[in-house]
C-alpha positions as CSV (number, residue, x, y, z in Angstrom):
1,X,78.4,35.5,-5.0
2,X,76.1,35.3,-8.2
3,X,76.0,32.9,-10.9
4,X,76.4,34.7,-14.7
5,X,75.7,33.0,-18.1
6,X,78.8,32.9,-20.1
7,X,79.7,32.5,-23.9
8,X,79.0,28.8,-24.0
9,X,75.6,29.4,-24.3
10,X,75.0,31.7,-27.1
11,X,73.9,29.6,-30.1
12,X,73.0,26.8,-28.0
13,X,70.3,28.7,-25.3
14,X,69.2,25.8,-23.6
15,X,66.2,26.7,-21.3
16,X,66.1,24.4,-18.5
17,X,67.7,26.5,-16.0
18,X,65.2,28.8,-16.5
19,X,62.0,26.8,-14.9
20,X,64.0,26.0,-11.4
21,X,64.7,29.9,-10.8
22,X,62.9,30.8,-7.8
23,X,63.1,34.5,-8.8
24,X,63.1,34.5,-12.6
25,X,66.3,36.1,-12.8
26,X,67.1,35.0,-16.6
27,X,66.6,37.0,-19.3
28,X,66.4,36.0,-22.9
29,X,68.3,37.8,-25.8
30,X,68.2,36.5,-29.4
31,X,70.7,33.6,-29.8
32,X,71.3,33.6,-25.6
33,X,70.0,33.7,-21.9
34,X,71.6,36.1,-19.2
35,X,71.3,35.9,-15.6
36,X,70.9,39.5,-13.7
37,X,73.7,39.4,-11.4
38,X,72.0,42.1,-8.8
39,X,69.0,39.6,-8.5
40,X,70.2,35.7,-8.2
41,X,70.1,34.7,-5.0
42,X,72.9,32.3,-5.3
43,X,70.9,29.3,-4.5
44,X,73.0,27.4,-7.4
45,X,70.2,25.1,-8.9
46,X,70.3,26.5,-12.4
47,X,73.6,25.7,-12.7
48,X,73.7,21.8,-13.2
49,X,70.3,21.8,-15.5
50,X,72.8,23.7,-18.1
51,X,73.6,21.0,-20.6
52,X,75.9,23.6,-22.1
53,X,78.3,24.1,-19.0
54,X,77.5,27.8,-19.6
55,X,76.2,29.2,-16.0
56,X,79.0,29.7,-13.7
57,X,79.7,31.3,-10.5
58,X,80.9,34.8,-10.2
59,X,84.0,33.8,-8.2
60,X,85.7,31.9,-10.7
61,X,89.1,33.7,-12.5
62,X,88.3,36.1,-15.2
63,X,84.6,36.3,-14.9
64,X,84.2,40.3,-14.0
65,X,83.8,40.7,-17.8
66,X,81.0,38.1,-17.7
67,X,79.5,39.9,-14.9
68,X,78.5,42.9,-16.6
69,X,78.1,41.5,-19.7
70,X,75.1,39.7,-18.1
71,X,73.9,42.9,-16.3
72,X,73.9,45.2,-19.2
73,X,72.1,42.8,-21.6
74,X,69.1,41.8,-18.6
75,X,68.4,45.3,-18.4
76,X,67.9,45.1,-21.9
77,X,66.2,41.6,-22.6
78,X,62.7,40.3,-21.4
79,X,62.6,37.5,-18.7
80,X,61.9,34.3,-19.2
81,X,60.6,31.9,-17.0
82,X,59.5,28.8,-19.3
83,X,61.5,26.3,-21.2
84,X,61.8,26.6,-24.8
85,X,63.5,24.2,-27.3
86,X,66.9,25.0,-27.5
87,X,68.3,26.8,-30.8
88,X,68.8,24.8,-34.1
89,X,72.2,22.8,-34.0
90,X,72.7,23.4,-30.3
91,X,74.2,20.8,-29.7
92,X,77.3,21.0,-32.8
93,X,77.6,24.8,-31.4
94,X,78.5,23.4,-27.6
95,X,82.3,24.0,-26.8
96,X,82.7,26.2,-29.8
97,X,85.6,28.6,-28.8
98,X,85.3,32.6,-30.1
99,X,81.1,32.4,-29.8
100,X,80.7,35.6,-28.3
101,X,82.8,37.5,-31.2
102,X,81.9,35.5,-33.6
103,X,77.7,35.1,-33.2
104,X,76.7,37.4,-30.2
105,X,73.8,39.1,-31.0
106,X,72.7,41.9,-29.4
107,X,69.0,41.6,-30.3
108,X,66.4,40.9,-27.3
109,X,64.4,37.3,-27.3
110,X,60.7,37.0,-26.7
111,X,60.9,36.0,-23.0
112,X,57.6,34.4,-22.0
């Protein structure tokens, strides 16, 4: 089992899951975080510091697509191991539906 970062947190990218990683496996794109799949350990701490709701684990229904959606973009993205201040309006973007087709971006963060 791994834990995966799914749509929830795009426009939100709440950092706090990021400083209890004990093996820096998020990665930061431009409006959200991934988690590489092939490196979380499954220890399961990150997942309650989300505010968002957005980490999951990998064995829930329907999450194959969230899977390699998290893999592709942290081969792409820089890690990132600090918390930053979440994005503008975080919070009025949390439990939008349709985030990932409507505000996805592609685009790589800064990491650290």
């Amino acid at each position: 089992m791994t834990y995966i970062v799914t749509d929830n947190c795009i426009l939100c990218k709440y950092t706090d899951c990021v400083e209890v990683c004990p093996v820096d496996c998020f990665y930061e794109g431009e409006n959200t975080l991934v988690i590489h799949p092939d490196e979380c350990i499954d220890c399961g701490v990150c997942e309650p510091e989300c505010p968002a709701d957005a980490i999951r684990p990998d064995t829930e229904p329907q999450m194959e697509k969230w899977v390699e959606f998290n893999r592709k973009y942290a081969d792409l993205w820089p890690v990132i191991t600090k918390r930053k201040d979440p994005m503008p309006y975080a919070e009025a973007h949390d439990g939008e539906t349709g985030k990932l087709e409507k505000f996805f971006s592609p685009k790589p963060g800064s990491g650290d």
